[in-house]
N, C-alpha and C positions, 0 to 999 in steps of 0.2 A: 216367786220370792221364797225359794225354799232352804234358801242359805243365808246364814247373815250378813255375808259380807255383800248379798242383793238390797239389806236391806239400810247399808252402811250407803252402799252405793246411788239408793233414791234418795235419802236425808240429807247427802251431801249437796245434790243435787238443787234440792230444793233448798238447800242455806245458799249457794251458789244466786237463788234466786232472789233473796233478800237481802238489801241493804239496812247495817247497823245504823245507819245516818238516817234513815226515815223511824225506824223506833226510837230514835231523841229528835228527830225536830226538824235536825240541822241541814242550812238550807246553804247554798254560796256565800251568801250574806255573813254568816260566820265562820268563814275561812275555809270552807268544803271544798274539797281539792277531789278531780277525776282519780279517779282508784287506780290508774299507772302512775300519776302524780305521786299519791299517798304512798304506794309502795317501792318506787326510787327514792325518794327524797329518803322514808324510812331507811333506806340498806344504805345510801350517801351518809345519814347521821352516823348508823352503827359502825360503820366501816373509817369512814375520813373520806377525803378527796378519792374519787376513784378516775379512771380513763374510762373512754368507749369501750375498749379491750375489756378493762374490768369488769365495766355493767355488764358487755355481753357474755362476759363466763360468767360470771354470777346470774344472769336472769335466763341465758340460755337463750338468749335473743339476735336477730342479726343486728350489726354494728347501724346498717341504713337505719332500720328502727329505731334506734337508740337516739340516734342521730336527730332524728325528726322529734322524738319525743323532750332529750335535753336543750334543742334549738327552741322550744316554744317554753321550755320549762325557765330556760332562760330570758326568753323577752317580758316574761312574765315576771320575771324578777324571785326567780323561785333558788335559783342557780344560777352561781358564776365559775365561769374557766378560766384555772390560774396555772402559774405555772407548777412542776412539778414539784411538790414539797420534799422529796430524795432527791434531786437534780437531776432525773430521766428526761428523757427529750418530749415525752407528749405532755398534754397540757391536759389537764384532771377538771372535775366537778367538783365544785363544794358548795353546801348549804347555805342560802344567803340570811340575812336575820330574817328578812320579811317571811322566806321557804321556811325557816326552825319554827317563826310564830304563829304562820298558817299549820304545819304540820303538828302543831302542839295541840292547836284550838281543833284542829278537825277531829284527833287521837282522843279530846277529851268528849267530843260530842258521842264518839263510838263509844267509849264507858261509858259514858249517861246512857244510851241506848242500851248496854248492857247489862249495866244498871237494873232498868225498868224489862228487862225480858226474863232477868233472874231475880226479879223480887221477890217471888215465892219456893228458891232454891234458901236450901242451907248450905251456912258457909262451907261444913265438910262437902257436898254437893257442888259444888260451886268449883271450891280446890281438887277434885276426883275430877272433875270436867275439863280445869283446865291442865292437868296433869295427863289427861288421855289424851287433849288435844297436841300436846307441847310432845309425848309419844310417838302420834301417829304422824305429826309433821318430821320429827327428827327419823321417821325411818323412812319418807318420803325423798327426804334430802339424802339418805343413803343411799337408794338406789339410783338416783337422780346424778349423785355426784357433787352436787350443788348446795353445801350446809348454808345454812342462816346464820349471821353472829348473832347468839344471844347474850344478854348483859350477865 
């Protein structure tokens, strides 16, 4: 580990191995959605109604994936497939109320967890963190090809 970016590379690692939803609590019981769940539904909100097509250049996925994932996201009442809100011929994804108000409860449980992991950060500490983080994602999605909407 004689370079830092060795040592960028086992910290990531190890956050990779931590779930923010066991440092708050939060269990399925309050609206805990599988972490494909949490992060579709999230790029469906910021985005609007997307296609298969869409998710999969956006997440970089094959469409069968996709498929399998919004078919359950669906019976679950997470998502509904409507039709095209431009009047294109495929039929899109959109958030359902129950999908916005699991995905709001689960988002808030990760702040509480973050919450309590950064209680001994200062706020300047805090905003430097999340400002390196929001950084090294946006030049991930450079090379990647693949931006994230931010608000």
């Amino acid at each position: 580990m004689d370079r830092p970016t060795h040592l960028i590379e086992y910290e990531t690692m190890l956050l990779g191995r931590y779930t923010l939803r066991v440092a708050s609590g939060a269990g399925d019981e309050a609206g805990g959605l599988e972490r494909s769940a949490y992060i579709l539904l999230s790029r469906v909100r910021a985005e609007g109604p997307m296609s298969i097509r869409q998710l999969s250049d956006a997440f970089g996925l094959d469409q069968s994936t996709l498929n399998r994932q919004t078919s359950a996201m669906t019976r679950a009442g997470l998502l509904e497939r409507i039709p095209d809100p431009e009047g294109g011929i495929a039929r899109k994804f959109r958030i359902t109320r129950d999908g916005a108000r699991r995905l709001d409860e689960h988002r808030e449980h990760i702040v509480a967890g973050l919450d309590k992991v950064l209680a001994g950060w200062t706020p300047d500490e805090v905003a430097a963190f999340a400002a390196y983080l929001k950084r090294f994602n946006i030049d991930i999605e450079r090379l990647s090809g693949r931006a994230w909407p931010r608000p």
